[in-house]
N, CA and C atoms as an extended XYZ file, in Angstrom:
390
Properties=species:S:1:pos:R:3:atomname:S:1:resname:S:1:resid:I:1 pbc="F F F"
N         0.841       -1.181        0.000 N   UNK     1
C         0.000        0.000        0.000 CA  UNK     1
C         0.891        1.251        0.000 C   UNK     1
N         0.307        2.463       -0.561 N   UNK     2
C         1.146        3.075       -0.918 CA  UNK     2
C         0.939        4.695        0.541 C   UNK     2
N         1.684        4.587        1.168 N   UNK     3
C         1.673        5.786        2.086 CA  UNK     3
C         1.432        7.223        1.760 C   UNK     3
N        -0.116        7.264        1.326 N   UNK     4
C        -0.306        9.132        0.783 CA  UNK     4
C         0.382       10.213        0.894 C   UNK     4
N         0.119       10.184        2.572 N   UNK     5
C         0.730       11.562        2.988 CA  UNK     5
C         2.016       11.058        3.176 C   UNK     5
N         3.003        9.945        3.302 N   UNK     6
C         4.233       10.175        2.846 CA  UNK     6
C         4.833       10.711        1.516 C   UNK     6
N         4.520       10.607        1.014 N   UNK     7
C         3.983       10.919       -0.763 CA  UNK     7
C         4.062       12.737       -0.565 C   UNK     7
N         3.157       12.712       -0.665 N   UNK     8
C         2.679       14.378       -0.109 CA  UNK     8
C         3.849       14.803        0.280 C   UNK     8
N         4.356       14.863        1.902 N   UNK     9
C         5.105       15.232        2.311 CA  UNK     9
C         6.549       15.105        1.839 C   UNK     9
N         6.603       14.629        0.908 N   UNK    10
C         7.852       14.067        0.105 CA  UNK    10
C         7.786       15.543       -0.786 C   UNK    10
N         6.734       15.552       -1.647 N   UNK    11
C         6.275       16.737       -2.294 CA  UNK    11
C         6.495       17.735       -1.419 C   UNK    11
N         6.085       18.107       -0.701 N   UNK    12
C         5.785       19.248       -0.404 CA  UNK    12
C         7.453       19.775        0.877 C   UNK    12
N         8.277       18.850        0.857 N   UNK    13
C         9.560       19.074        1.295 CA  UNK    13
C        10.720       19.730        0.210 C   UNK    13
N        10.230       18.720       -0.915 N   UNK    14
C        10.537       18.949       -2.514 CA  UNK    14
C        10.663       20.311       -2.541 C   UNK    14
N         9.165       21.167       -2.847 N   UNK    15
C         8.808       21.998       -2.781 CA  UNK    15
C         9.393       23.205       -2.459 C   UNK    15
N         9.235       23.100       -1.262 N   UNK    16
C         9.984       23.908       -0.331 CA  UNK    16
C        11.381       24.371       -0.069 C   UNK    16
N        12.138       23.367       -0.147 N   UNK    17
C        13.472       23.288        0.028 CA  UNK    17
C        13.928       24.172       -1.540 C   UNK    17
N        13.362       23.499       -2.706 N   UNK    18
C        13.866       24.752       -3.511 CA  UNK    18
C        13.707       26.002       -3.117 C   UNK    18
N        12.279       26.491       -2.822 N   UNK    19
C        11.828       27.735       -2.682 CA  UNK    19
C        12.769       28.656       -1.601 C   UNK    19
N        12.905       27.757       -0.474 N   UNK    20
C        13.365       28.501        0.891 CA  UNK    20
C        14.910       28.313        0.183 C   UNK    20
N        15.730       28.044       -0.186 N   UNK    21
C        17.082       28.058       -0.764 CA  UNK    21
C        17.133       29.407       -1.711 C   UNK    21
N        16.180       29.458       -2.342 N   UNK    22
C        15.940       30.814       -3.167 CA  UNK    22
C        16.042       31.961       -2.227 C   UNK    22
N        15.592       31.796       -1.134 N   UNK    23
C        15.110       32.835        0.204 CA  UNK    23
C        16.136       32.679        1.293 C   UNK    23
N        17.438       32.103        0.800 N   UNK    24
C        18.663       32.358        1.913 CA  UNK    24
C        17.786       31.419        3.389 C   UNK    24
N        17.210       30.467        3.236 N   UNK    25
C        16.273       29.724        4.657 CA  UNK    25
C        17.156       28.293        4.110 C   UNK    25
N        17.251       27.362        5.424 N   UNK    26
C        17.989       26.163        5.229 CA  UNK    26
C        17.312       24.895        4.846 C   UNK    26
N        17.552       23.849        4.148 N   UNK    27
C        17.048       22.806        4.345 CA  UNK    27
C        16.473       22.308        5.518 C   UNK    27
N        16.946       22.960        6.478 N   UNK    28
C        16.028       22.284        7.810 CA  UNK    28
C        14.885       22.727        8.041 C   UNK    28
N        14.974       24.290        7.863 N   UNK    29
C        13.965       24.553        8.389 CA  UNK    29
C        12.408       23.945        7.309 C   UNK    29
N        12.960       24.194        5.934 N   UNK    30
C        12.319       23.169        5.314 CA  UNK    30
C        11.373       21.718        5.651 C   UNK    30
N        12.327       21.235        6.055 N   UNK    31
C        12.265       19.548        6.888 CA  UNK    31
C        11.142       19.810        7.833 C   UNK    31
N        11.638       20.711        8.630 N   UNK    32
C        10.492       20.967        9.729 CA  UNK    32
C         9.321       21.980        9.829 C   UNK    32
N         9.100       22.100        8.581 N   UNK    33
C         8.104       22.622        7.696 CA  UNK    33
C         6.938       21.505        7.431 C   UNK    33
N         7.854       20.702        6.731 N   UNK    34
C         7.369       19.638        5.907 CA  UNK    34
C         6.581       18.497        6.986 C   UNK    34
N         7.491       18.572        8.207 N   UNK    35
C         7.639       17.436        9.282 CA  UNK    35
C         6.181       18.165        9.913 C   UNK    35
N         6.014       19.655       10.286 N   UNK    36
C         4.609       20.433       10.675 CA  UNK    36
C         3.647       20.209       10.244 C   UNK    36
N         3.447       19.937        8.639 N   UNK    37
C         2.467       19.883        8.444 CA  UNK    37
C         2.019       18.684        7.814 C   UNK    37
N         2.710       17.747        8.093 N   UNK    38
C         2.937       16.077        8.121 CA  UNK    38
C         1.718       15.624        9.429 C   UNK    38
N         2.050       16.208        9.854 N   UNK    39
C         1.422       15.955       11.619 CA  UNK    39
C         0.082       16.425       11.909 C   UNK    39
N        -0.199       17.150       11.275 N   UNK    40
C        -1.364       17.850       11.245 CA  UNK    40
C        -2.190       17.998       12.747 C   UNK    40
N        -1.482       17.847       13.794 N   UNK    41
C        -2.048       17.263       15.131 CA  UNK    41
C        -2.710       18.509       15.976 C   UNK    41
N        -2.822       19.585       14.811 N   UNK    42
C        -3.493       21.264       15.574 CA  UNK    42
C        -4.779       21.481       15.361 C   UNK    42
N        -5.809       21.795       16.833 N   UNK    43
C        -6.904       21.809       16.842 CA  UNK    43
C        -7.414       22.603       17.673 C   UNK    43
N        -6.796       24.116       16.965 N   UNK    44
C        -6.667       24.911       17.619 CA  UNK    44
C        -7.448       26.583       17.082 C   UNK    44
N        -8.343       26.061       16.627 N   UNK    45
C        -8.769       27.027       15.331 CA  UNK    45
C        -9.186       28.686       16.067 C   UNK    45
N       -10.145       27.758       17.074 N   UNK    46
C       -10.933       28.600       17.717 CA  UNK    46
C       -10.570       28.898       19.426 C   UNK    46
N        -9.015       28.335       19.818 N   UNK    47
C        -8.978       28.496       20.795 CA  UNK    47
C        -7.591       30.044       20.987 C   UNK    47
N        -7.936       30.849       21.990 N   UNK    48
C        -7.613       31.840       22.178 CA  UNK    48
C        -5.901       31.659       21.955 C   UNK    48
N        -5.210       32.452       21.252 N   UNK    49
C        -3.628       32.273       21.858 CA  UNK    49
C        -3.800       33.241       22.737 C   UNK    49
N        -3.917       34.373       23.060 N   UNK    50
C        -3.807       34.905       24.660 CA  UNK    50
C        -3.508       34.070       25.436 C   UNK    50
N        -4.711       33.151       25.757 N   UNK    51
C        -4.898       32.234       26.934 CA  UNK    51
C        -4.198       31.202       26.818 C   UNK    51
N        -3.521       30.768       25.630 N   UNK    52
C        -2.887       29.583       25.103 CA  UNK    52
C        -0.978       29.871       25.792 C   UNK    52
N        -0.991       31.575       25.041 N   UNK    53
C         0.362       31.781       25.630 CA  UNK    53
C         0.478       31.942       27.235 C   UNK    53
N        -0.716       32.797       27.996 N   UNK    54
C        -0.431       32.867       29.559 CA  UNK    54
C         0.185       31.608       29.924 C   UNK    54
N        -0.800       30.115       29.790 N   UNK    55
C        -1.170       28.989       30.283 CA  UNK    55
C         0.943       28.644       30.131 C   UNK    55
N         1.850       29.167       28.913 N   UNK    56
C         3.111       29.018       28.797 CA  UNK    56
C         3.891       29.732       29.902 C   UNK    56
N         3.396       31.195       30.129 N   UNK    57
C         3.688       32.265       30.879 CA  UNK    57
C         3.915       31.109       32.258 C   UNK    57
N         3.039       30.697       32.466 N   UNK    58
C         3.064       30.623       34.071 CA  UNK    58
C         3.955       29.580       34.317 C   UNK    58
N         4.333       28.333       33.600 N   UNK    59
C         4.878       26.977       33.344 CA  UNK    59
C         6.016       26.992       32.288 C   UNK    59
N         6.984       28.157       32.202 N   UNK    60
C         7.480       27.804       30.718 CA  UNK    60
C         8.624       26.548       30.336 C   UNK    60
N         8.409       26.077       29.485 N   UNK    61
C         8.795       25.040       28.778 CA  UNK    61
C         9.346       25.192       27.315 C   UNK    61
N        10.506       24.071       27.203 N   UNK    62
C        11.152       24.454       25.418 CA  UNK    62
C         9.832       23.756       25.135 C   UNK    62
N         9.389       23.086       25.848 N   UNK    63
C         8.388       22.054       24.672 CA  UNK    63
C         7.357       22.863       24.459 C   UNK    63
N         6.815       23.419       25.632 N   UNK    64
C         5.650       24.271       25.299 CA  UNK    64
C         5.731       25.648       24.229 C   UNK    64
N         6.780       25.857       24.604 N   UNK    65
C         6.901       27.013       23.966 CA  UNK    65
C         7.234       26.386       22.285 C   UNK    65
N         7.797       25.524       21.904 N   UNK    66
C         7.902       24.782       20.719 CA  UNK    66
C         6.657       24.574       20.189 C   UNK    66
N         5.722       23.621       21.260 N   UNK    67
C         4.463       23.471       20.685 CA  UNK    67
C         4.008       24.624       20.079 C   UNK    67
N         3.664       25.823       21.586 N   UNK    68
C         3.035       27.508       20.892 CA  UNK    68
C         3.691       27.629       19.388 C   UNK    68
N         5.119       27.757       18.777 N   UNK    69
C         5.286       28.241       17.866 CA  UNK    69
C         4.679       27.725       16.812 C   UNK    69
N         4.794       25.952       16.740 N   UNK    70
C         4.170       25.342       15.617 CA  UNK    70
C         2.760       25.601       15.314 C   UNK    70
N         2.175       26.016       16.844 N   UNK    71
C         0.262       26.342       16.765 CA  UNK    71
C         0.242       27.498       15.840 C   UNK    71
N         1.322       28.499       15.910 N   UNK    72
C         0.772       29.819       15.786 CA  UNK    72
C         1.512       29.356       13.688 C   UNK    72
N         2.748       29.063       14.098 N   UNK    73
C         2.809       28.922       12.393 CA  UNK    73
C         1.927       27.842       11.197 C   UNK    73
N         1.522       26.653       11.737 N   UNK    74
C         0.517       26.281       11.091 CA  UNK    74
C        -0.797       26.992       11.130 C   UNK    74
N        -1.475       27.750       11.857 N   UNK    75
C        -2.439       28.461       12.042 CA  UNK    75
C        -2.255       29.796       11.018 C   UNK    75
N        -1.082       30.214       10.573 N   UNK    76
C        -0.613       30.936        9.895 CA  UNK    76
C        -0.705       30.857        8.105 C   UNK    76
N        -0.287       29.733        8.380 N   UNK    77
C         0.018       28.481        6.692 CA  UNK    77
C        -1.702       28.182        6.413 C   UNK    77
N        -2.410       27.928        7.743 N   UNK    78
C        -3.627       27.289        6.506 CA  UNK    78
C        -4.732       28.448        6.982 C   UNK    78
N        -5.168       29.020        8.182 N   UNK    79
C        -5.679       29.594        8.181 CA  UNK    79
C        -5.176       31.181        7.568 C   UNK    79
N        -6.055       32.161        7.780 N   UNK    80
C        -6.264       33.279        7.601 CA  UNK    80
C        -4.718       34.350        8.443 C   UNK    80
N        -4.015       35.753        7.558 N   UNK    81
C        -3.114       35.552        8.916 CA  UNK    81
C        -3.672       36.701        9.601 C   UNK    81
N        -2.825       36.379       10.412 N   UNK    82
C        -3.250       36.760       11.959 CA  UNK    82
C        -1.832       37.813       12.812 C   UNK    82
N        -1.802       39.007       13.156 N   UNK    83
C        -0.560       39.951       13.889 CA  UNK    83
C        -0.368       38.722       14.590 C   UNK    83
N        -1.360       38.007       15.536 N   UNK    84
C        -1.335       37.337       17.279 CA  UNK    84
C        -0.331       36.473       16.326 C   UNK    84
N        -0.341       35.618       15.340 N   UNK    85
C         0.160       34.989       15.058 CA  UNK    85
C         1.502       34.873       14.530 C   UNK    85
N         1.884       35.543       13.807 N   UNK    86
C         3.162       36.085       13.950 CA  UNK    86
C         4.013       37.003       15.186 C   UNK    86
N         3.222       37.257       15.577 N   UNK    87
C         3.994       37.902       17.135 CA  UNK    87
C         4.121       36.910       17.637 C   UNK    87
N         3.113       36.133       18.282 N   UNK    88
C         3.189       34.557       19.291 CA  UNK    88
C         4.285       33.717       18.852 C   UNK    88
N         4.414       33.748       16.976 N   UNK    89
C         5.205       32.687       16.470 CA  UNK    89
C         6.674       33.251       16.639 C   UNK    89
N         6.790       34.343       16.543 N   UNK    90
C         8.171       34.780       16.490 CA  UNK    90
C         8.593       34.720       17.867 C   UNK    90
N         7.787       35.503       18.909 N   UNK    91
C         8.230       35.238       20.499 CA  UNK    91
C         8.813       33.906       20.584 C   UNK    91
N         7.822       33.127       20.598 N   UNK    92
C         7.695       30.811       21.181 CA  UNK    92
C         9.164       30.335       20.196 C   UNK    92
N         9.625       31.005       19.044 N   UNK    93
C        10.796       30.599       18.839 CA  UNK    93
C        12.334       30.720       18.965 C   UNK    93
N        11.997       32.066       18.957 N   UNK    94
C        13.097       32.616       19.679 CA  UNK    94
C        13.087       32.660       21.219 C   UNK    94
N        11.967       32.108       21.872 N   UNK    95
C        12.242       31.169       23.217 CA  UNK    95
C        12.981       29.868       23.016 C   UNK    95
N        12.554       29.171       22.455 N   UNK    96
C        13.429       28.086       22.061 CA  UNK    96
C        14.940       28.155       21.500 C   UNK    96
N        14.732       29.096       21.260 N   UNK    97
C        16.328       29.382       20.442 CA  UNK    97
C        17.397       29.762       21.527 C   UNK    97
N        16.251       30.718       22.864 N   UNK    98
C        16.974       30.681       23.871 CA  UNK    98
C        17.215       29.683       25.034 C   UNK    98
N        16.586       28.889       25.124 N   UNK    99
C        16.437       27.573       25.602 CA  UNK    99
C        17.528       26.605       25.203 C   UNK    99
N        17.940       26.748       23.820 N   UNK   100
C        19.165       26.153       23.494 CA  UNK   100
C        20.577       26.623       23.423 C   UNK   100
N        20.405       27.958       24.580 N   UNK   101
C        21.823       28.657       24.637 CA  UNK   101
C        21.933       29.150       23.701 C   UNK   101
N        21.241       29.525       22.648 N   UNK   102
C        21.271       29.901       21.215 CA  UNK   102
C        22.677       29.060       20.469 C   UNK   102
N        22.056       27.963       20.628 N   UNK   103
C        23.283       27.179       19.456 CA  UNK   103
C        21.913       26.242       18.631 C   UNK   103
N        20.894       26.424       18.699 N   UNK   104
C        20.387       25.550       17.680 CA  UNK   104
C        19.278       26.826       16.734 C   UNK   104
N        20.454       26.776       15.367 N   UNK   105
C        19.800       27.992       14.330 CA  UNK   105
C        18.613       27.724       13.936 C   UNK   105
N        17.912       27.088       13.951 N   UNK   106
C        16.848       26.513       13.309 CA  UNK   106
C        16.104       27.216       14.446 C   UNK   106
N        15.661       27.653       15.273 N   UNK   107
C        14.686       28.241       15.980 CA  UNK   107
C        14.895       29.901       15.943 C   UNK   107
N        15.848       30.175       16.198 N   UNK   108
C        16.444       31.801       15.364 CA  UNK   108
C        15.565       31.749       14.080 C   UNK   108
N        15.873       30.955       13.151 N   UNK   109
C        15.794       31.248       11.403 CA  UNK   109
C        14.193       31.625       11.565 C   UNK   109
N        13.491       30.482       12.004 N   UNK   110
C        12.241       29.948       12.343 CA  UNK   110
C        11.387       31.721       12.804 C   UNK   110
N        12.107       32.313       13.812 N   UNK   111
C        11.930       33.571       14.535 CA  UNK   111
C        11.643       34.468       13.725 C   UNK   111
N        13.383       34.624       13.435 N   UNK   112
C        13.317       35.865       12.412 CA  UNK   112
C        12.620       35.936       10.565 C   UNK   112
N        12.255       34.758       10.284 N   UNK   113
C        11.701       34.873        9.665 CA  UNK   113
C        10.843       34.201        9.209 C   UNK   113
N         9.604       34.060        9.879 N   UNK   114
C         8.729       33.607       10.216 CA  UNK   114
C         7.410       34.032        9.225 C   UNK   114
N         7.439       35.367        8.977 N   UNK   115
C         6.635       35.530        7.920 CA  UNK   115
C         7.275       35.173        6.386 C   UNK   115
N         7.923       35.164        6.247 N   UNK   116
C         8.564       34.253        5.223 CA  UNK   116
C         8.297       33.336        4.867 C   UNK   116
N         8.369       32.075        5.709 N   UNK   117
C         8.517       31.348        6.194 CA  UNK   117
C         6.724       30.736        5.500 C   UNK   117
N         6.553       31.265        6.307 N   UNK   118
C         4.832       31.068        6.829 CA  UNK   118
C         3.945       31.393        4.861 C   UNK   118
N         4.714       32.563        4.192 N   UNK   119
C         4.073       33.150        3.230 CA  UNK   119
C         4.586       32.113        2.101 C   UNK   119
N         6.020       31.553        1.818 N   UNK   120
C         6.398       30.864        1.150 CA  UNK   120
C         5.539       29.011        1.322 C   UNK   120
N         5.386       28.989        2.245 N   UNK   121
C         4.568       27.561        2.641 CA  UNK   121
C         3.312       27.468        2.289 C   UNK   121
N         2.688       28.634        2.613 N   UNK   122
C         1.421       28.920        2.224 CA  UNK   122
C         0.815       28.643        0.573 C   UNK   122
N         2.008       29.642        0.016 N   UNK   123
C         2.166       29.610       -1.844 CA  UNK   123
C         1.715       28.365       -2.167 C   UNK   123
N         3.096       27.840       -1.325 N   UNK   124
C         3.584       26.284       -2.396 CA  UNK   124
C         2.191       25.290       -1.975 C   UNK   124
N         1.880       25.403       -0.911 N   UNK   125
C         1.051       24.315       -0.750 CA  UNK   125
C        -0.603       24.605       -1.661 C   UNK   125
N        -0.812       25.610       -0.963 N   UNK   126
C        -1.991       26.008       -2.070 CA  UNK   126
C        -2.013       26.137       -3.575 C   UNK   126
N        -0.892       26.604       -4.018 N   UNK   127
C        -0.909       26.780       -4.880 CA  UNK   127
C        -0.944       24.970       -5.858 C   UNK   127
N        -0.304       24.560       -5.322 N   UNK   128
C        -0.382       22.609       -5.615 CA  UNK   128
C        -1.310       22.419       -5.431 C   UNK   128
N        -2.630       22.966       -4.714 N   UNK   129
C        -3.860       22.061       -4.582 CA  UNK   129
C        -4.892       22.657       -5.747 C   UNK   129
N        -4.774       23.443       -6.145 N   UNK   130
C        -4.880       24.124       -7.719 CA  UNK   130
C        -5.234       23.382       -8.565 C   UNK   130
């Protein structure tokens, strides 16, 4: 049997990795682009990030704060965009980035360019379902 969304995500890493190479962005962050929206595990449409980020505020965590970023950048990619969302996404990664002593670039890249990021993913994927 043939694994769809491995398929897909094969595509849509494809995809990407040219595009973000065009845009000075790394193969990784690519990967974990690809790996985001592989997972699809966000069900978060209608729930507040305010209340999503305090609930981080009070408990913070790389994981949580990892999770927040992926909420706010897939929420970005398929829904509608959103300031909360790029602010939330850029904060939750460059938490992580500080979380790793700042030696892991991929949460920097992720940070600083995030609308990028978010606008180039958006293209490619929609634009393939065309």
């Amino acid at each position: 049997m043939i694994n769809v969304y491995k398929s897909i995500n094969d595509c849509i890493f494809d995809n990407l990795k040219e595009e973000f190479k065009n845009n000075n962005l790394s193969d990784l962050s690519a990967a974990y682009i690809s790996c985001l929206l592989e997972e699809r595990k966000f069900d978060t449409e209608n729930q507040s990030l305010i209340n999503l980020y305090n609930d981080i505020i009070n408990e913070p965590t790389f994981n949580k704060y990892q999770n927040f970023g992926d909420i706010c950048l897939f929420r970005e990619i398929v829904f509608k965009q959103n300031d909360l969302n790029i602010h939330f996404g850029k904060v939750s990664y460059y938490e992580c980035y500080k979380y790793t002593m700042y030696k892991l670039e991929l949460y920097k890249e992720l940070s600083n360019n995030f609308i990028i990021i978010s606008t180039i993913t958006k293209n490619k994927l929609f634009n393939r379902l065309k």
